[in-house]
Steps between C-alpha positions, in 0.01 A plus 500: 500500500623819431477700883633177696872682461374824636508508930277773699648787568548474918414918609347432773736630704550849302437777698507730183433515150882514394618135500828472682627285250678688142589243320285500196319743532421864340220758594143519313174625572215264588353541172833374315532218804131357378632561158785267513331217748272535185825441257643260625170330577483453129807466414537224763222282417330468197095450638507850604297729335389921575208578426270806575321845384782693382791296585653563125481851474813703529399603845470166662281500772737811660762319360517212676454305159670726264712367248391140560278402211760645274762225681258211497187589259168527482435125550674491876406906595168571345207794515191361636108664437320679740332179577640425898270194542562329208854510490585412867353246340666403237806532715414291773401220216873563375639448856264175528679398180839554632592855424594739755314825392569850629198689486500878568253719606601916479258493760367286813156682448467281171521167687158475639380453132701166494368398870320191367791318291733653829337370746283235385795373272845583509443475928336190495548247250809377622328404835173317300711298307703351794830699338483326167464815328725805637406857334843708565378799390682826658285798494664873537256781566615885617321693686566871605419823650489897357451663214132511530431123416171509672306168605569253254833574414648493881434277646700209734306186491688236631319443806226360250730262357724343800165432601507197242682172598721388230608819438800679542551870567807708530568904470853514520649855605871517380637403181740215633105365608397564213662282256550223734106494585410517128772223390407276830109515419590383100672184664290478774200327265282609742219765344618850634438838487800771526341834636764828391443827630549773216683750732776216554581483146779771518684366783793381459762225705773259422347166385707237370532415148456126502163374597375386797186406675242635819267296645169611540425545857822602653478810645843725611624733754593856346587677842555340816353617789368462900222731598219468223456275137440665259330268191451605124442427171624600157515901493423506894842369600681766393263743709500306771935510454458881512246473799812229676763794409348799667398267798888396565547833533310572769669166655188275418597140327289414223462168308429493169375158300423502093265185502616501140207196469063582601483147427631307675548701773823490745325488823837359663694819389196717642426313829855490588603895433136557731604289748838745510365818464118455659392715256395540160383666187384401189490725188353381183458626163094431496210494725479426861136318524628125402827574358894414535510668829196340674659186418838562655298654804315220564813276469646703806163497680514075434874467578676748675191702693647418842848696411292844363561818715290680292200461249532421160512770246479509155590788222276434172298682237180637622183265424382713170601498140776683409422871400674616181532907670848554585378635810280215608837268405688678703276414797411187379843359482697410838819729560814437739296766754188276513786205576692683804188635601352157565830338627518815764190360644600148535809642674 
């Protein structure tokens, strides 16, 4: 098989986004890091195929697929109709078949007009047929926040997915997380969905040239700390690094964890940091009322309530559409003063 060469990629124990190792490696951008786990996806094994609305032109889905259908063609990275329902299924009947199909989405909001072949399909039919038939479909899907995108162009809906067993969803956060969460969902052969934020796209870190694989469900330890953890997701844990700055210098010691993975979860890494610290935070990119940070709440309230000094709190979007007014965003949206506001009441 073509990934059984590759090993994960052990960063667990990174406390930042720059590895410590150099050897190999150069700096790019999280766009270019999905770009070349994309590359060398193809170039590494032959069932892979891109497809998606928009994948071709010379923009390339911000760039993250530019220049690719000029290396492999149009039969390995190809355009797709606005037809979200029907194609998911096609590619999930490719992935039954034995490909390993990439299918992007410019936009998360689009998935919930492929819902049925999602999750009645790709989710499910390995678990109906006993594991006789395996759909490794990879899903990527961005979503975003600004420039007036309104309420069906902003919105974070992965709580409505990692609600789905045989699914799995990651939003990785740094570019190093990037790549190695794209190329370990293509090899995992499990169906999974890769969540990007648009406002990470720029950011840049070294990531190593070969590639190499993250497991879904592993999540990692930014910032150490002793007196609160702090818990994001995707765009959120680099406010919640800001937050962890301007706390150590007013002598408070935050911890920081990138779950990295929605589904699975790592309750282990969460429990143990609470257990530490006694308290916690939980910022998320989408809504509070069911979402990611209800579900890491109640994972602290099952397994570690006995070592909380201090109620759970949780930093989310407010429970509304987004507004597409500048001014309304700017309200809307979570800043690092909402975050040190609600960690100088825990404290």
């Amino acid at each position: 098989m073509p990934w059984t060469k590759l090993q994960a990629d052990d960063v667990r124990s990174r406390e930042m986004f720059t590895s410590s190792a150099t050897g190999g490696q150069r700096e790019l951008s999280y766009r270019d890091a999905l770009r070349e786990a994309q590359d060398q996806a193809l170039e590494r094994d032959p069932r892979v195929f891109l497809i998606g609305e928009g994948i071709d032109d010379p923009g390339g889905v911000f760039g993250s697929t530019a220049g690719l259908v000029e290396k492999y063609g149009r039969g390995r990275v190809m355009d797709m109709p606005l037809a979200e329902n029907g194609l998911t299924g096609i590619a999930a009947g490719a992935a039954m078949t034995g490909m390993r199909p990439v299918l992007i989405h410019m936009r998360v909001d689009f998935l919930p007009m492929a819902m049925d072949q999602i999750i009645n399909h790709v989710a499910k039919w390995s678990y109906m047929t006993g594991g006789a038939v395996k759909v490794p479909l990879t899903m990527r899907a961005i979503i975003g926040r600004g420039w007036g995108s309104a309420a069906q162009h902003s919105q974070s809906l992965q709580a409505l997915f990692a609600h789905i067993p045989g699914l799995q969803v990651v939003m990785p956060a740094s570019p190093h997380d990037a790549k190695g969460l794209l190329l370990g969902c293509i090899a995992s052969g499990i169906p999974s969905l890769i969540i990007e934020h648009r406002w990470l796209y720029d950011r840049k870190e070294r990531v190593p040239e070969a590639p190499y694989l993250i497991p879904a469900g592993q999540g990692i330890v930014r910032r150490t700390g002793s007196d609160i953890t702090l818990v994001g997701v995707s765009h959120m844990v680099y406010e919640l690094l800001v937050a962890a700055e301007s706390l150590a210098h007013q002598g408070i010691s935050a911890e920081v964890i990138d779950l990295r993975s929605v589904r699975p979860l790592d309750e282990n890494l969460i429990v143990t940091s609470v257990r530490k610290t006694g308290r916690l935070l939980v910022a998320d990119t989408g809504w509070k009322r069911c979402g990611i940070s209800a579900e890491v709440a109640a994972i602290v309230a099952e397994q570690a309530h006995d070592a909380l000094r201090a109620p759970v709190r949780r930093i989310t979007l407010a429970d509304t559409p987004t507004p597409a007014s500048p001014a309304l965003e700017t309200a809307y949206y979570p800043s690092q003063t909402d975050i040190l506001s609600v960690i100088s009441e825990l404290l």
